[in-house]
Biotite code that builds the C-alpha atoms (Angstrom):
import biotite.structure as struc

atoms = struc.array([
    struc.Atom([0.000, 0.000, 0.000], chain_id="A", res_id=1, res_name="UNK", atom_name="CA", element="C"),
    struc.Atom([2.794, 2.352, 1.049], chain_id="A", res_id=2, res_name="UNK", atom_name="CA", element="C"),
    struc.Atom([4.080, 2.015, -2.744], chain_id="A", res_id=3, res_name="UNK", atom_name="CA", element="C"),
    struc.Atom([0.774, 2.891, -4.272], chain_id="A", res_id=4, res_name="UNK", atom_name="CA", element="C"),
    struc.Atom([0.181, 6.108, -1.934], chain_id="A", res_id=5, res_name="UNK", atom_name="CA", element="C"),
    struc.Atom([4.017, 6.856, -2.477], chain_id="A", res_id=6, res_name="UNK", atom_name="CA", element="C"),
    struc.Atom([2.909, 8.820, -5.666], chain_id="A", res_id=7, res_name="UNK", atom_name="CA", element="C"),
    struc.Atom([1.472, 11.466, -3.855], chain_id="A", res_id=8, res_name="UNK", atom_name="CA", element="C"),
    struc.Atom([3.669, 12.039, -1.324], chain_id="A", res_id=9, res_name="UNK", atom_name="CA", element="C"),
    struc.Atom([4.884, 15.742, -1.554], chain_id="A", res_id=10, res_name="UNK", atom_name="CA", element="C"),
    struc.Atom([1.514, 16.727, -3.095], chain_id="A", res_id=11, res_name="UNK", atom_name="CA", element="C"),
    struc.Atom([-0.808, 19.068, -1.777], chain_id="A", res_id=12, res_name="UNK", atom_name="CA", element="C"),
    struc.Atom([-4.474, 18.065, -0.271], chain_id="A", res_id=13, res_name="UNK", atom_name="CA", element="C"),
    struc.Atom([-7.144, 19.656, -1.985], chain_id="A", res_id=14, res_name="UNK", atom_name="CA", element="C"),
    struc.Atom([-10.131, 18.060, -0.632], chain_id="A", res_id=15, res_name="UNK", atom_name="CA", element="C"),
    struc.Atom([-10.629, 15.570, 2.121], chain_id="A", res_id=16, res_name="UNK", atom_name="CA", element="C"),
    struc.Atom([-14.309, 13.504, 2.821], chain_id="A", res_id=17, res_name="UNK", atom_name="CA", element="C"),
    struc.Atom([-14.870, 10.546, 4.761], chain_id="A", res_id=18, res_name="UNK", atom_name="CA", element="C"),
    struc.Atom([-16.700, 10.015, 8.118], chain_id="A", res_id=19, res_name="UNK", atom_name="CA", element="C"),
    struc.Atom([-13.331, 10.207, 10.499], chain_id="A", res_id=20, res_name="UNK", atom_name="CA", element="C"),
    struc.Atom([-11.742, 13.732, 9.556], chain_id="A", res_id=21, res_name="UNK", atom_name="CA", element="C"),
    struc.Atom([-10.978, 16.570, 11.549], chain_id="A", res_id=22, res_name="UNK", atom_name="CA", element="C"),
    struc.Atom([-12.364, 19.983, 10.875], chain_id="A", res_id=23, res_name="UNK", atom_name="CA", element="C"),
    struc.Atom([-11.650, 20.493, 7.525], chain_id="A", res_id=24, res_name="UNK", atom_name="CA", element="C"),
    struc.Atom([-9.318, 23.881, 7.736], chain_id="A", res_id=25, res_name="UNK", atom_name="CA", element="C"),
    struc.Atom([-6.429, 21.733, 9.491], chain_id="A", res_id=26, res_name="UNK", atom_name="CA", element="C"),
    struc.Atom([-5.443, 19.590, 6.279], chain_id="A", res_id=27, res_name="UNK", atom_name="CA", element="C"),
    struc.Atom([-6.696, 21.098, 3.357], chain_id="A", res_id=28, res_name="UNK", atom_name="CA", element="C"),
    struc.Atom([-3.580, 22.978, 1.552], chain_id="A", res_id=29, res_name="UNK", atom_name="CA", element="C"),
    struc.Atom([-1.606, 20.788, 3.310], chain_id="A", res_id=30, res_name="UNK", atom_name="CA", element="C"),
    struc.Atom([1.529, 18.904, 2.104], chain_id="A", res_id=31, res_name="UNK", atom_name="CA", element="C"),
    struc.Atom([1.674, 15.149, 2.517], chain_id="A", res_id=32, res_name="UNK", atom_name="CA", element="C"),
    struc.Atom([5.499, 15.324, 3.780], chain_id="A", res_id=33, res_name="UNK", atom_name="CA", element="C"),
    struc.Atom([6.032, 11.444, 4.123], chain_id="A", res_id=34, res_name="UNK", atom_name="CA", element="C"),
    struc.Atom([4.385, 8.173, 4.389], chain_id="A", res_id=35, res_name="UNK", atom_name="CA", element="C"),
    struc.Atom([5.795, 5.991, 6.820], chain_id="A", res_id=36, res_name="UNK", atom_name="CA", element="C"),
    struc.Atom([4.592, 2.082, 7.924], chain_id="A", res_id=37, res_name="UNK", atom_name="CA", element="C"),
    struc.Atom([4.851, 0.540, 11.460], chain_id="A", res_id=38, res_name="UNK", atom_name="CA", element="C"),
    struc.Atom([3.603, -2.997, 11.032], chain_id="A", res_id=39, res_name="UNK", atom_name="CA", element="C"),
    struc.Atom([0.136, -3.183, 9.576], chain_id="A", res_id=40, res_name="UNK", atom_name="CA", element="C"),
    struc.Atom([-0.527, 0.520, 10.166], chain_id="A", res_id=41, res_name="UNK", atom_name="CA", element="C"),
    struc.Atom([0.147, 3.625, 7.991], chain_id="A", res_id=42, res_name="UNK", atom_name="CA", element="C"),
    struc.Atom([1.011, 7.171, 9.230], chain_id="A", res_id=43, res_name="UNK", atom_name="CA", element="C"),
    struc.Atom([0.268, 9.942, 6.610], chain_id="A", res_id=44, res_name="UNK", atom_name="CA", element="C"),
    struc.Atom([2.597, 12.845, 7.864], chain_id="A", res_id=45, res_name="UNK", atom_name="CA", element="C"),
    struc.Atom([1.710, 16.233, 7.232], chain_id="A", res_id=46, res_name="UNK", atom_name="CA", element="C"),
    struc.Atom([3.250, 19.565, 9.015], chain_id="A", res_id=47, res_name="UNK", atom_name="CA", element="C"),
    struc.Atom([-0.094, 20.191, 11.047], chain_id="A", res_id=48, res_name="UNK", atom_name="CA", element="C"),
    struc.Atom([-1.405, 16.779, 11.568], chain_id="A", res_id=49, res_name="UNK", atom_name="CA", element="C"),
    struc.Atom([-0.606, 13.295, 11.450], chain_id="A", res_id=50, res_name="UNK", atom_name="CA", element="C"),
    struc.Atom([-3.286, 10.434, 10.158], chain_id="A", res_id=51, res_name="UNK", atom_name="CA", element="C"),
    struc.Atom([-3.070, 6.584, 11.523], chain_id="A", res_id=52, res_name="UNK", atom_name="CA", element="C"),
    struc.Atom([-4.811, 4.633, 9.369], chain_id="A", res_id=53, res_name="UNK", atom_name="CA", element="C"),
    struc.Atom([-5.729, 1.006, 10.327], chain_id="A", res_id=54, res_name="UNK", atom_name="CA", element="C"),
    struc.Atom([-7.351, -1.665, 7.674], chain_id="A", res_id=55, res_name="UNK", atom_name="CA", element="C"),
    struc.Atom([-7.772, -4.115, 9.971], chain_id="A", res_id=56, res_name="UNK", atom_name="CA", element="C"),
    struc.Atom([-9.261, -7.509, 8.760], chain_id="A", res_id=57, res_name="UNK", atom_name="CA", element="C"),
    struc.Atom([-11.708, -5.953, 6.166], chain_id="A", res_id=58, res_name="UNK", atom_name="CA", element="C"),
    struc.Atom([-10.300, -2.402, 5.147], chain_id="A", res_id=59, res_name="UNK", atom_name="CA", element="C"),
    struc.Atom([-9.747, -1.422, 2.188], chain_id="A", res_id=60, res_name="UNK", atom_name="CA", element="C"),
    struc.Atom([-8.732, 1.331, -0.536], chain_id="A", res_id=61, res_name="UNK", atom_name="CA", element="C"),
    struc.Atom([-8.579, 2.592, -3.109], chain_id="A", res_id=62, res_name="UNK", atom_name="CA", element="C"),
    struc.Atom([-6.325, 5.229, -5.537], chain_id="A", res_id=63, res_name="UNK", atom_name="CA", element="C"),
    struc.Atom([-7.958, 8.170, -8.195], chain_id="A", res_id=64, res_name="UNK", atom_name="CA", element="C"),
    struc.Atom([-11.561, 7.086, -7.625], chain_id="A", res_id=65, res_name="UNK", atom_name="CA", element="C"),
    struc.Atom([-13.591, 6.684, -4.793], chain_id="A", res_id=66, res_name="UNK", atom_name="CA", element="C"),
    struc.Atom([-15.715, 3.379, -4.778], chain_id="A", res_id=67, res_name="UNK", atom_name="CA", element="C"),
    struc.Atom([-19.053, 3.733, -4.745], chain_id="A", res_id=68, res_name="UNK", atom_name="CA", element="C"),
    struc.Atom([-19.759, 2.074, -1.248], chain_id="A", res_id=69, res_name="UNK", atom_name="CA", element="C"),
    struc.Atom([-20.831, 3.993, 1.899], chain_id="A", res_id=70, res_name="UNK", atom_name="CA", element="C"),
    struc.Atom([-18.252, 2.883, 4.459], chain_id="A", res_id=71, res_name="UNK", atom_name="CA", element="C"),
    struc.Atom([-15.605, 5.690, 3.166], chain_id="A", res_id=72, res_name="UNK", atom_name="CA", element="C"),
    struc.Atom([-13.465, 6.556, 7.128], chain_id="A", res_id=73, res_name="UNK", atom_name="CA", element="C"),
    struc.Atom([-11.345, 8.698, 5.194], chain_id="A", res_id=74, res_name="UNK", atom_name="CA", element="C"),
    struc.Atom([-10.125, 10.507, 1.681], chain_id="A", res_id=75, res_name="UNK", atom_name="CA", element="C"),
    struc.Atom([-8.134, 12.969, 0.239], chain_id="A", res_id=76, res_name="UNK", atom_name="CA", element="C"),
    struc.Atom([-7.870, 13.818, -3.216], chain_id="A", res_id=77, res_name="UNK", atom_name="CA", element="C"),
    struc.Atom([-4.972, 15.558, -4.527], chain_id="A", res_id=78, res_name="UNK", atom_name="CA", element="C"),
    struc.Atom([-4.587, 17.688, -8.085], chain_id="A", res_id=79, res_name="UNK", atom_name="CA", element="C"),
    struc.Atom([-4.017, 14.473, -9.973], chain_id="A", res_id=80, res_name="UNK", atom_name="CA", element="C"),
    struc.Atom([-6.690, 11.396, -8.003], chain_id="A", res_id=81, res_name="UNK", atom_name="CA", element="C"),
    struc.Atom([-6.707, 11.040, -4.591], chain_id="A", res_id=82, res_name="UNK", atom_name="CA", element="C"),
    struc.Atom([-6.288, 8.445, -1.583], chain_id="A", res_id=83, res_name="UNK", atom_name="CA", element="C"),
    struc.Atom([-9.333, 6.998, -0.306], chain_id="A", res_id=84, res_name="UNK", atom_name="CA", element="C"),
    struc.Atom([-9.749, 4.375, 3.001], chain_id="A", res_id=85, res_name="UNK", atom_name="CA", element="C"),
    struc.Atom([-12.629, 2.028, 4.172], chain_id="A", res_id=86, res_name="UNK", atom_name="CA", element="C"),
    struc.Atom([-13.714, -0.382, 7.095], chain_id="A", res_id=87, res_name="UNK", atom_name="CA", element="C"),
    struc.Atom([-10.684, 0.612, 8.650], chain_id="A", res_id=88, res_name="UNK", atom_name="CA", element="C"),
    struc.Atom([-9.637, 2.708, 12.041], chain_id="A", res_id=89, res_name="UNK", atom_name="CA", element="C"),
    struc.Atom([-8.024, 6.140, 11.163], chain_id="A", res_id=90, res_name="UNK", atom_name="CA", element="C"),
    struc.Atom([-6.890, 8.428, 14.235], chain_id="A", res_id=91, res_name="UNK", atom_name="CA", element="C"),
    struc.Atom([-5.168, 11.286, 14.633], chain_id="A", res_id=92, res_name="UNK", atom_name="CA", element="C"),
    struc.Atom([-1.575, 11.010, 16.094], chain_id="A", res_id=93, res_name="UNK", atom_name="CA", element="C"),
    struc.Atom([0.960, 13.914, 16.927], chain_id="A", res_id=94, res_name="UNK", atom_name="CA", element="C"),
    struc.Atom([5.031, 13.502, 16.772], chain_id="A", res_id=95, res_name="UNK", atom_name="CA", element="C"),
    struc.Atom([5.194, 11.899, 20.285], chain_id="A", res_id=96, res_name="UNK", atom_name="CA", element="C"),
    struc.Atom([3.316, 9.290, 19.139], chain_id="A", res_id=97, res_name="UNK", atom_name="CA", element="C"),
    struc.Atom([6.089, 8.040, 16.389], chain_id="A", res_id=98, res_name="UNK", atom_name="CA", element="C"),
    struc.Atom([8.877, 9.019, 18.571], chain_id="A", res_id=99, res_name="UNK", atom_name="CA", element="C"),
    struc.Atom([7.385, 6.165, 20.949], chain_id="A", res_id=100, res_name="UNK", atom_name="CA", element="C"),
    struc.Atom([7.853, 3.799, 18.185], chain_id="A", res_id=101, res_name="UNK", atom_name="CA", element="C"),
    struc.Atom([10.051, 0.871, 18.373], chain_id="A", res_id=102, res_name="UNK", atom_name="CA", element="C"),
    struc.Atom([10.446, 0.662, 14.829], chain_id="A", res_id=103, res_name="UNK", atom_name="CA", element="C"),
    struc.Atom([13.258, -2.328, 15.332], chain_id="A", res_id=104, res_name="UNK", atom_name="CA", element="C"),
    struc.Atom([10.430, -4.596, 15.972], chain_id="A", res_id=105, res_name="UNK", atom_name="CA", element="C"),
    struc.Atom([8.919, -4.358, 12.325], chain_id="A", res_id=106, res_name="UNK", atom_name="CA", element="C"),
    struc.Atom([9.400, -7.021, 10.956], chain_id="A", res_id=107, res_name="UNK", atom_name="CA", element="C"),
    struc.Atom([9.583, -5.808, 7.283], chain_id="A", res_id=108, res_name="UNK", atom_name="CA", element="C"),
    struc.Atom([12.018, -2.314, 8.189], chain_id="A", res_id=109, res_name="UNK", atom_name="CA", element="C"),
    struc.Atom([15.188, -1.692, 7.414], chain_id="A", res_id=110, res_name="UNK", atom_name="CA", element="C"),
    struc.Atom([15.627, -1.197, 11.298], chain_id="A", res_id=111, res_name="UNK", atom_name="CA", element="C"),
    struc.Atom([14.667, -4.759, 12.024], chain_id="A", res_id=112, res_name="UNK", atom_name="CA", element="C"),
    struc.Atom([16.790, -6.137, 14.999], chain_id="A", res_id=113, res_name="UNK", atom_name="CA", element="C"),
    struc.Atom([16.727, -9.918, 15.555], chain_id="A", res_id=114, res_name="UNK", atom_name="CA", element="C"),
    struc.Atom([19.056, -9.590, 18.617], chain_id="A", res_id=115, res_name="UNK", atom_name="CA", element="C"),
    struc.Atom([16.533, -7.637, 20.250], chain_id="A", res_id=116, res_name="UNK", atom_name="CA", element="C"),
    struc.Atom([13.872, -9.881, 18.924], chain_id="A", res_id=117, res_name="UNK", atom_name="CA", element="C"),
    struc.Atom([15.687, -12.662, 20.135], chain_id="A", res_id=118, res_name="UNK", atom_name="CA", element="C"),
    struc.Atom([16.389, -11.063, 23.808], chain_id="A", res_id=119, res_name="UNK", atom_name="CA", element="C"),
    struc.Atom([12.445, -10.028, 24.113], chain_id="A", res_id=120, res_name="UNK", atom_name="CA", element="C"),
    struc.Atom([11.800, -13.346, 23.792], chain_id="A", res_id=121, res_name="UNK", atom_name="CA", element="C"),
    struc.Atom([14.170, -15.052, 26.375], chain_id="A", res_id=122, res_name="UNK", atom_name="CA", element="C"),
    struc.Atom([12.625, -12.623, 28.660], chain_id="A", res_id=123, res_name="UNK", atom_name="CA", element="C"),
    struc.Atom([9.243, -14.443, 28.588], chain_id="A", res_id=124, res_name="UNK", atom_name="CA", element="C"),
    struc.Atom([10.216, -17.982, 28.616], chain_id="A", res_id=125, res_name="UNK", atom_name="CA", element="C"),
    struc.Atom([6.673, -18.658, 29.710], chain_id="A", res_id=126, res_name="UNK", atom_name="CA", element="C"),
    struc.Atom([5.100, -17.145, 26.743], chain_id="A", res_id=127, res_name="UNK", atom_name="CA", element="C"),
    struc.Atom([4.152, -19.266, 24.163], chain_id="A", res_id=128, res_name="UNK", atom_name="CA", element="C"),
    struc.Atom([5.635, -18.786, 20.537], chain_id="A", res_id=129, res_name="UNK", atom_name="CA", element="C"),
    struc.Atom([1.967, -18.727, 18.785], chain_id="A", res_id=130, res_name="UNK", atom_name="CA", element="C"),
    struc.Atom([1.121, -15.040, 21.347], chain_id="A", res_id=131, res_name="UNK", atom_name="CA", element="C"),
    struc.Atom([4.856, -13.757, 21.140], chain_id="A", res_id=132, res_name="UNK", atom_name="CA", element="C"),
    struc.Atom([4.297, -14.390, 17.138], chain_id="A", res_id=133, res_name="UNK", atom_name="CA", element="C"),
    struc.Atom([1.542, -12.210, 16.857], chain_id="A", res_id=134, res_name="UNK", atom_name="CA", element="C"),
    struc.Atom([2.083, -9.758, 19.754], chain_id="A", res_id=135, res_name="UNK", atom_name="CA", element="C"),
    struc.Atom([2.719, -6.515, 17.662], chain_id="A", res_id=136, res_name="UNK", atom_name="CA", element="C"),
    struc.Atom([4.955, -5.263, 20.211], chain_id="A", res_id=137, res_name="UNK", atom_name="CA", element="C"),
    struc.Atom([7.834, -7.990, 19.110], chain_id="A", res_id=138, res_name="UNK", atom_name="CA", element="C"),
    struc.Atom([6.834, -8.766, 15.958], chain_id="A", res_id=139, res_name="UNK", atom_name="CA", element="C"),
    struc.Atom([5.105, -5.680, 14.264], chain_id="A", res_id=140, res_name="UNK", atom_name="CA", element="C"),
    struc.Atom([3.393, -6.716, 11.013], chain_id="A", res_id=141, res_name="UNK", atom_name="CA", element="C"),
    struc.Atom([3.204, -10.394, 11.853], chain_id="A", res_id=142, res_name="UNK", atom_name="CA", element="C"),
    struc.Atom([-0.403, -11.704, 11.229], chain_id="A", res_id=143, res_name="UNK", atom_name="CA", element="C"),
    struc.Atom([-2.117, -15.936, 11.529], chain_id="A", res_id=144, res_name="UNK", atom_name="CA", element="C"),
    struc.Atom([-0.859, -16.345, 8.444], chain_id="A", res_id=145, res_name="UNK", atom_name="CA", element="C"),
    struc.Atom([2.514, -15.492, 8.883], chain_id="A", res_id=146, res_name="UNK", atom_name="CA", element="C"),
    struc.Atom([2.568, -16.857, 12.236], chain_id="A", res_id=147, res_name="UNK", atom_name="CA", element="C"),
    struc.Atom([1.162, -20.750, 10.803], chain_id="A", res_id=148, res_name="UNK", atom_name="CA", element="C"),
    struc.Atom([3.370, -20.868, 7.940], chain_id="A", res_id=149, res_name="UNK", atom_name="CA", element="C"),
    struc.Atom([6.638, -19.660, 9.317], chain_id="A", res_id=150, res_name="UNK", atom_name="CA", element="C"),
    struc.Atom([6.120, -21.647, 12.573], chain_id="A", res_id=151, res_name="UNK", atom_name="CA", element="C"),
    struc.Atom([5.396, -24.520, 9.705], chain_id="A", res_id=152, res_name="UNK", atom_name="CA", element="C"),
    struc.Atom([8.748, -23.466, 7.869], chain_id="A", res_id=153, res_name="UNK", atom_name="CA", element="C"),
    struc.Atom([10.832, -24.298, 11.076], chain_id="A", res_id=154, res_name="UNK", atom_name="CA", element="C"),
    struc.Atom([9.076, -27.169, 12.422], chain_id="A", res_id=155, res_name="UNK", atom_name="CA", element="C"),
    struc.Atom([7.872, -25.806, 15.557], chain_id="A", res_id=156, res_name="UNK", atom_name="CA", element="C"),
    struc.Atom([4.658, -26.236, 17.194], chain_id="A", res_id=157, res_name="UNK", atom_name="CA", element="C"),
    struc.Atom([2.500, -23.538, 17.904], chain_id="A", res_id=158, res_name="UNK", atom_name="CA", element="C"),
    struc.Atom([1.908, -24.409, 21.748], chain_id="A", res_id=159, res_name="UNK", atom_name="CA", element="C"),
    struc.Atom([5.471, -24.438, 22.230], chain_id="A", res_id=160, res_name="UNK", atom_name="CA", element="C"),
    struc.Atom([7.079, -22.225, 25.400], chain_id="A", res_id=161, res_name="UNK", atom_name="CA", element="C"),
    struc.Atom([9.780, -19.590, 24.580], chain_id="A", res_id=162, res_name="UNK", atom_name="CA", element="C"),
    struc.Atom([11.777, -20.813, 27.451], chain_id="A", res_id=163, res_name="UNK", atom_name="CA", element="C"),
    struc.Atom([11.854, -24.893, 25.807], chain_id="A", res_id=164, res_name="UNK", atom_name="CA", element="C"),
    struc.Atom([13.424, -23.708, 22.269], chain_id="A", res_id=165, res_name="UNK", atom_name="CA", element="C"),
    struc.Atom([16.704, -24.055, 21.854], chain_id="A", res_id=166, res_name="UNK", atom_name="CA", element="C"),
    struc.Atom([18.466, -21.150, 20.699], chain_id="A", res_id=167, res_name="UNK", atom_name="CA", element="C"),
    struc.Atom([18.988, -22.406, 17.171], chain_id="A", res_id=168, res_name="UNK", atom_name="CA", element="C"),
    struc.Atom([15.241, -23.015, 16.764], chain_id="A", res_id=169, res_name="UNK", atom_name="CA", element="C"),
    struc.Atom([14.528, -19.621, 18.224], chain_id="A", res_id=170, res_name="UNK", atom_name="CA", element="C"),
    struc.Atom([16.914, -17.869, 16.189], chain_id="A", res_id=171, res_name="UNK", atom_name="CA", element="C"),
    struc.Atom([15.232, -19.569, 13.130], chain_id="A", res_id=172, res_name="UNK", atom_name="CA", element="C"),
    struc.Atom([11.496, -18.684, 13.830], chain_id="A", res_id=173, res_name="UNK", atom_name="CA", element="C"),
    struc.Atom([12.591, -14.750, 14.420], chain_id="A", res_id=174, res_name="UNK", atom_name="CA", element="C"),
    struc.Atom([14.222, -15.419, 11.087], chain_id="A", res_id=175, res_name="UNK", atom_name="CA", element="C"),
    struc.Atom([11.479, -17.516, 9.359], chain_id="A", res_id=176, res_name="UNK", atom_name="CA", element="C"),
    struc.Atom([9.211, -14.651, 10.746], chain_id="A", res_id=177, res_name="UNK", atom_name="CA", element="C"),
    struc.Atom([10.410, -11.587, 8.585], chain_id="A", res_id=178, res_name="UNK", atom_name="CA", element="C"),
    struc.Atom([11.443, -14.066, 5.704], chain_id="A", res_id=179, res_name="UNK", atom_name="CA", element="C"),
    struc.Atom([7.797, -15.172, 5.313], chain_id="A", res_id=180, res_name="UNK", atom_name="CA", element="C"),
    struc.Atom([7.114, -11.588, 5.626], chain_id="A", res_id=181, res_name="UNK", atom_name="CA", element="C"),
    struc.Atom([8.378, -10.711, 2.318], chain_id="A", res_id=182, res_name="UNK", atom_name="CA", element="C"),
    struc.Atom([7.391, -14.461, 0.102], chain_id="A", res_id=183, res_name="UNK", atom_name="CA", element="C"),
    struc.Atom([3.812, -13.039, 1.362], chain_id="A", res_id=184, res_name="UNK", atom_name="CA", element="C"),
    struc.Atom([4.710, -9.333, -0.303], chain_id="A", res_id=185, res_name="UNK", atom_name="CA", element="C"),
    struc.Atom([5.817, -11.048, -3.497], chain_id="A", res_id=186, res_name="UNK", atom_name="CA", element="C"),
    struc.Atom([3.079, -13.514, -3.673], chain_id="A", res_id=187, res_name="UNK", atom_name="CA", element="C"),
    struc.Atom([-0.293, -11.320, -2.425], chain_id="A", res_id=188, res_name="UNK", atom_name="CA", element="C"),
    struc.Atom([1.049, -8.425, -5.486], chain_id="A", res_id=189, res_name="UNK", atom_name="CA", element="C"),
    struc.Atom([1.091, -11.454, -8.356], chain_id="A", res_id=190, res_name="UNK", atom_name="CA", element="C"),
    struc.Atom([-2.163, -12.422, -6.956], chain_id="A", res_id=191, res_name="UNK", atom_name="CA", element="C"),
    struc.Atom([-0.987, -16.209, -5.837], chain_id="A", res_id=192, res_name="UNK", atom_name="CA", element="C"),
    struc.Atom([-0.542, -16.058, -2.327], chain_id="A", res_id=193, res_name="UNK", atom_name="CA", element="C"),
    struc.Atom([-3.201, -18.814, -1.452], chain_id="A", res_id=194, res_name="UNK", atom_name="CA", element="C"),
    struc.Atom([-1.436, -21.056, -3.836], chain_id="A", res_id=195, res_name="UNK", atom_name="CA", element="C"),
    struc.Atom([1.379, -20.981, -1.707], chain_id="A", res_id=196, res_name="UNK", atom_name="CA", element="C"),
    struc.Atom([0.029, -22.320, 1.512], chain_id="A", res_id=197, res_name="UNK", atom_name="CA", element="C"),
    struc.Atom([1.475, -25.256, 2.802], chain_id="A", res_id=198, res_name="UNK", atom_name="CA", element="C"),
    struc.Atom([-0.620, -25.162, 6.526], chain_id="A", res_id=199, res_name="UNK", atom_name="CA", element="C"),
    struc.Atom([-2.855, -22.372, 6.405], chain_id="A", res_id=200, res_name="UNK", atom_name="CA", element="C"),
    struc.Atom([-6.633, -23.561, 5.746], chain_id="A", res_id=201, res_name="UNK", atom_name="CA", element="C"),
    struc.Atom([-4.940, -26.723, 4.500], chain_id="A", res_id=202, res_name="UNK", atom_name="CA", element="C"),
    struc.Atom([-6.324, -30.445, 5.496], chain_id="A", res_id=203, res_name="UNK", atom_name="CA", element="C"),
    struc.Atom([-3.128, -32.495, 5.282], chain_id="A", res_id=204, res_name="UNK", atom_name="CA", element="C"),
    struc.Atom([0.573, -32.204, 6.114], chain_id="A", res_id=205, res_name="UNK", atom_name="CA", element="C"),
    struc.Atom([2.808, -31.766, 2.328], chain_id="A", res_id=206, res_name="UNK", atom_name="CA", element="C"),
    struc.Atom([5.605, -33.277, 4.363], chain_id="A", res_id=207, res_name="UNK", atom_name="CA", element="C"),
    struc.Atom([3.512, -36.466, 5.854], chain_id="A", res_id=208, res_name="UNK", atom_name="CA", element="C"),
    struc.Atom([0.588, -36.590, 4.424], chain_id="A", res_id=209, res_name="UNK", atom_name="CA", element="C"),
    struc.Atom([-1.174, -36.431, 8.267], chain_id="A", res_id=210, res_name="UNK", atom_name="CA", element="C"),
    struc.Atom([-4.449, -34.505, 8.649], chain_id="A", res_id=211, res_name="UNK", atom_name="CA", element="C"),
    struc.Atom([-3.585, -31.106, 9.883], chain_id="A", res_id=212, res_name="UNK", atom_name="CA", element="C"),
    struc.Atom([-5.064, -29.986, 13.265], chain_id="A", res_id=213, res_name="UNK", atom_name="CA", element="C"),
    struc.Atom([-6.720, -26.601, 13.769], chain_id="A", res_id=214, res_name="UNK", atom_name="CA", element="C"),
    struc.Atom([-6.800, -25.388, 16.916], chain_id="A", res_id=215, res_name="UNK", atom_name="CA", element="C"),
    struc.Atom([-7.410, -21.935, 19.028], chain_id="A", res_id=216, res_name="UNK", atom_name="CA", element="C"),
    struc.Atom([-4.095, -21.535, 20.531], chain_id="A", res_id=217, res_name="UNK", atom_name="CA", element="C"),
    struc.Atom([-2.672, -19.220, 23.529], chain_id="A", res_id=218, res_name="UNK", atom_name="CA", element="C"),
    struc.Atom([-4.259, -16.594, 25.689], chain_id="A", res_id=219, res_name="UNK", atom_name="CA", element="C"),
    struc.Atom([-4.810, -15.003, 22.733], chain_id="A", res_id=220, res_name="UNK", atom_name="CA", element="C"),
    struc.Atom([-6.842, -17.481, 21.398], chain_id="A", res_id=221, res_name="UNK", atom_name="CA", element="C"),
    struc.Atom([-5.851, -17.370, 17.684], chain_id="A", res_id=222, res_name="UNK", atom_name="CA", element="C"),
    struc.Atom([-6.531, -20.401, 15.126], chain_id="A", res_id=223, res_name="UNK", atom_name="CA", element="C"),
    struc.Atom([-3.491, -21.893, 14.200], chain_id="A", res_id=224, res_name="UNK", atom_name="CA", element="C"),
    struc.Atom([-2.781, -25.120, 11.985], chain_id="A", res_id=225, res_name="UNK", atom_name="CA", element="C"),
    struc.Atom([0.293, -27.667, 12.612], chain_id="A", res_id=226, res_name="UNK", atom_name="CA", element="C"),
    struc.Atom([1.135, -31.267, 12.326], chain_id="A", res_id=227, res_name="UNK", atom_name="CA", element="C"),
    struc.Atom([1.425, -32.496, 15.304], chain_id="A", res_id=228, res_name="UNK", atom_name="CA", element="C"),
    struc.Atom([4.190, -35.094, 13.116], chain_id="A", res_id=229, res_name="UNK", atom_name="CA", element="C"),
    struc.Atom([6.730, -32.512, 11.697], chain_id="A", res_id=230, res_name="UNK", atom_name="CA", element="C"),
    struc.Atom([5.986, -29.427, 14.125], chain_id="A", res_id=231, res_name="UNK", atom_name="CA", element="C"),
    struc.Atom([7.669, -30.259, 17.423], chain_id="A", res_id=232, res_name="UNK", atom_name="CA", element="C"),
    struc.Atom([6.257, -29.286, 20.861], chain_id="A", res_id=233, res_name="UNK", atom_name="CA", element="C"),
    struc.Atom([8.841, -27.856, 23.035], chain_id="A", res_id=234, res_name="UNK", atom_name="CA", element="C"),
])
């Protein structure tokens, strides 16, 4: 997304709509200054103001054209199309908010630290990997499928506890993690990434052939899908 809105970065807002805005005289004739990604949300910088904008599990948008649906939190058209968001949270931040950022944790950034990944995790060796994999606070931009198919990837159950990995297994989940991260870029802009599940919504193992057991997992409660044959419990 962050490469489709890039085109109108340095552009001034002529018009903004959309059900989650602030009084109109703070952005219009503003510049968008920079669009920067934390994980699975967007910031939209401008001097005055600063937009978070969520998708969620069911947002959407859109480039040019506004669709013609009624669920519109947010747009802003520029002189040359405009930006539009739906179904999705959009609040507005100020420059404390990103300086709080840990943007290390991402795991798709430049800044990405596995060290500090890795040393999170040893700190909760009661935590199991399934809720450190998709606690955004470790592993910002991680989501179920991520989490299934790289914890697939290394062989490790989702049930496991931090503290039972050995520290080449948990060095290659934190790996596996931001790998996956970008196969799932590649394959969801060629339009394929289903194709490449091997665990996720799948009924048996490619390895073994075994029937592959879905399961709410953790406090948080999250489905996940293993084989209980090639994903070891630790």
């Amino acid at each position: 997304m962050k490469e489709d809105l890039q085109k109108f970065a340095g552009e001034k807002v002529t018009e903004i709509t959309g059900s989650e805005i602030p009084e109109k005289g703070e952005i219009e004739g503003e510049i968008l200054r920079e669009i920067k990604i934390f994980g699975k949300q967007t910031f939209l910088i401008f001097d005055r103001i600063i937009f978070k904008v969520h998708l969620m599990m069911y947002g959407s948008y859109s480039l040019f054209k506004r669709k013609d649906i009624d669920t519109l939190k947010l747009g802003l058209k520029f002189k040359d199309g405009g930006m539009f968001f739906y179904t999705c949270i959009v609040k507005v931040v100020d420059e404390s908010y990103l300086l709080k950022i840990d943007w290390e944790t991402d795991i798709m950034s430049d800044e990405w630290n596995p060290e500090k990944t890795e040393k999170t995790l040893k700190s909760n060796p009661k935590m199991m990997i399934c809720d450190a994999l998709m606690n955004q606070e470790i592993f910002a931009g991680v989501g179920n499928i991520i989490k299934n198919e790289a914890l697939f990837r290394v062989g490790i159950h989702p049930e496991s506890l931090i503290g039972n990995l050995p520290d080449k297994k948990l060095k290659e989940i934190i790996a596996e993690a931001r790998n996956y991260g970008f196969d799932f870029k590649k394959w969801k802009k060629a339009n394929v990434l289903s194709k490449h599940f091997q665990i996720y919504h799948q009924k048996n193992c490619p390895v073994c052939g075994a029937e592959i057991i879905k399961k709410d997992t953790g406090k948080s409660k999250r489905t996940s899908f293993f084989c209980e044959h090639d994903q070891k419990l630790y």
